[in-house]
C-alpha positions as CSV (number, residue, x, y, z in Angstrom):
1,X,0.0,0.0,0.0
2,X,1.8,3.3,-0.7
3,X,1.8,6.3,1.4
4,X,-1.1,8.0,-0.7
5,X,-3.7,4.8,0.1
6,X,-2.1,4.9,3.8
7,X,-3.0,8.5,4.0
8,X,-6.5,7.6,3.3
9,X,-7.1,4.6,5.5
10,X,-5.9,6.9,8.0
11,X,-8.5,9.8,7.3
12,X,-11.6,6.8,7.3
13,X,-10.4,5.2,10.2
14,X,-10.3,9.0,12.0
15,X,-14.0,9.6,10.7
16,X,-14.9,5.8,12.3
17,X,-13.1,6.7,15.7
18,X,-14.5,10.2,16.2
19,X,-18.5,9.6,14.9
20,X,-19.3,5.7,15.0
21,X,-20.1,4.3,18.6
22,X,-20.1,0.3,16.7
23,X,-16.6,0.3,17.1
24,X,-17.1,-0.2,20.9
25,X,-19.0,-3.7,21.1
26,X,-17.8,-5.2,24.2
27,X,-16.5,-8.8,22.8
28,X,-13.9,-9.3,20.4
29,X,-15.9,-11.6,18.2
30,X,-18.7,-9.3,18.2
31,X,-16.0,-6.5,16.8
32,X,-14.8,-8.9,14.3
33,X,-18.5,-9.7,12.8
34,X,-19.5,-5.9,13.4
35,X,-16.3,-4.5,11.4
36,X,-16.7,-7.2,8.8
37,X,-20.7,-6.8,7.8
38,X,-20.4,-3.2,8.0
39,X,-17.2,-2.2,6.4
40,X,-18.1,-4.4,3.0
41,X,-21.5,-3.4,3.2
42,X,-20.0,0.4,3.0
43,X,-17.8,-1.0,0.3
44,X,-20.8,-2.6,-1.3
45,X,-22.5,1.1,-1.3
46,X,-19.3,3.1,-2.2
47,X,-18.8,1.0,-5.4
48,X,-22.9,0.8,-6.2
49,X,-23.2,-2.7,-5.9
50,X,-26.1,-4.6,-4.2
51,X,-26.3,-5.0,-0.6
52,X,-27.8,-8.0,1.0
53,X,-30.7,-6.8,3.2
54,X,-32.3,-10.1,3.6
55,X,-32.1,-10.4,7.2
56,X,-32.4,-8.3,10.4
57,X,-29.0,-8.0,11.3
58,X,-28.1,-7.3,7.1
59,X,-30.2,-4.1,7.7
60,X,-28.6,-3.0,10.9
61,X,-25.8,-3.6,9.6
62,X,-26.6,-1.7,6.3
63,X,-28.0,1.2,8.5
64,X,-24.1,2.0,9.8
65,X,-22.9,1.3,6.6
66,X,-25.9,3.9,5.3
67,X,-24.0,6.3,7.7
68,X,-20.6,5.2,7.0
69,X,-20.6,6.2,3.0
70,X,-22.3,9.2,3.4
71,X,-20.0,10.6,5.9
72,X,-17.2,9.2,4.2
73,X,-18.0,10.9,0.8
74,X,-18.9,14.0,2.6
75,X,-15.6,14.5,4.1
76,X,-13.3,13.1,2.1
77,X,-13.8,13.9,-1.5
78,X,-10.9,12.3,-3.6
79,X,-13.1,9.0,-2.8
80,X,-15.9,10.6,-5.8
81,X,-13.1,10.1,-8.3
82,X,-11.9,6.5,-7.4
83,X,-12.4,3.9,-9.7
84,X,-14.3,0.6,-8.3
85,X,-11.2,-1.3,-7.8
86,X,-8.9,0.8,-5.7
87,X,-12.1,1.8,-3.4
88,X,-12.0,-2.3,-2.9
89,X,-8.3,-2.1,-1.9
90,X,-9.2,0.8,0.1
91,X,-11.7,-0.8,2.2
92,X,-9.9,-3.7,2.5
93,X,-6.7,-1.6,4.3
94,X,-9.5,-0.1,6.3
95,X,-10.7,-3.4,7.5
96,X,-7.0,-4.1,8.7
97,X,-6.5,-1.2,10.3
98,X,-10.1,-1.1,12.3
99,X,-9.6,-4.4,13.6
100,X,-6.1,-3.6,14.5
101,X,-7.7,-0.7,16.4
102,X,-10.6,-2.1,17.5
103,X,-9.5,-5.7,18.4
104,X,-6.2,-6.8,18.3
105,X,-4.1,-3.8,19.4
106,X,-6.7,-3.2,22.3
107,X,-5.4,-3.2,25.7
108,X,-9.2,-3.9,26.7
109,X,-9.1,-7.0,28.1
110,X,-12.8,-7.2,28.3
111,X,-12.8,-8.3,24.5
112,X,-11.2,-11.7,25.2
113,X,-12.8,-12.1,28.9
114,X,-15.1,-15.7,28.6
115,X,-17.3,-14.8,30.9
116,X,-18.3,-11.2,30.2
């Protein structure tokens, strides 16, 4: 990833940490499913492909990713003239670096507690 792609994870991930409160489910494994269904359904939105809505959690889901693209084109322009393919590769680093923030360099130790 060069320093230009970096640079923008870095910007999305910002936005994410300052204005969405799903970031701060209190188990890992709910991070890992949150992180997942909502950052490809963003994707899914950000490149105009269908999004699968065909259960309640897909709409939940769909509603923070609903958020998530609007705030994201808002704020950071450049993203209106990516092509399809290097949004992908763009939300894919985001992924990475979310769960890295979110789950695996957490010093919360809540996330991997068994019984909470």
């Amino acid at each position: 990833m060069d320093d230009v792609m970096k640079d923008r994870v870095e910007q999305l991930a910002d936005f994410i940490m300052k204005w969405c409160l799903w970031q701060f489910h209190s188990r890992a494994w709910d991070r890992e499913r949150q992180n997942e269904e909502i950052l490809t359904k963003t994707m899914q939105l950000l490149c105009d492909e269908p999004v699968n809505l065909s259960t309640p959690s897909d709409r939940c889901y769909w509603v923070d990713a609903v958020y998530l693209a609007n705030g994201f084109k808002k704020t950071c322009p450049w993203l209106g003239i990516m092509d399809k393919k290097d949004i992908k590769l763009l939300m894919q680093g985001l992924k990475g670096r979310i769960d890295y923030l979110t789950i695996n360099g957490s010093l919360n130790q809540e996330l991997t507690n068994p019984i909470y």
